[in-house]
C-alpha positions, 0 to 999 in steps of 0.5 A, spaced: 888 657 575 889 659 568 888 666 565 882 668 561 888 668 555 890 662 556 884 658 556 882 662 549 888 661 546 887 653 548 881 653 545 881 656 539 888 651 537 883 645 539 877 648 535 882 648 529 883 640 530 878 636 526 872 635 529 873 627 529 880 628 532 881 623 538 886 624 543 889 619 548 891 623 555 896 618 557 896 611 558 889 608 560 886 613 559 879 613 554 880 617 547 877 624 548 873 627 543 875 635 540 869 638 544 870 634 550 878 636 550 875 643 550 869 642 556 875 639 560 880 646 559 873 650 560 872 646 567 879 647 569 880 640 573 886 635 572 885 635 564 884 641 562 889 644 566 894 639 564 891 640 557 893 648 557 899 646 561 902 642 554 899 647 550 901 654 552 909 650 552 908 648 546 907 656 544 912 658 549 917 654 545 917 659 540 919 664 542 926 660 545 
């Protein structure tokens, strides 16, 4: 389970995002839309944890 931070901060980054953006979670996977990205992360299942995860390494990755 995710925390209450790391889902807000996953949210504001992909509400940075066009809001036409498409984005493709693996291979044979249908293109989500912004908001729908956003609905899966605040569900919390397979894709939006998956969503966070990336997201939040991505941050990590800074401070390295």
């Amino acid at each position: 389970m995710s925390s209450k931070t790391e889902i807000e901060t996953v949210v504001a980054r992909l509400r940075a995002m066009p809001e036409k953006a498409l984005v493709s979670i693996g291979i044979g996977t249908k293109l989500l839309s912004r908001d729908e990205l956003i609905e899966h992360v605040f569900k919390e299942d397979k894709i939006g944890r998956k969503i966070i995860e990336v997201q939040m390494n991505y941050l990590r990755s800074f401070k390295r």
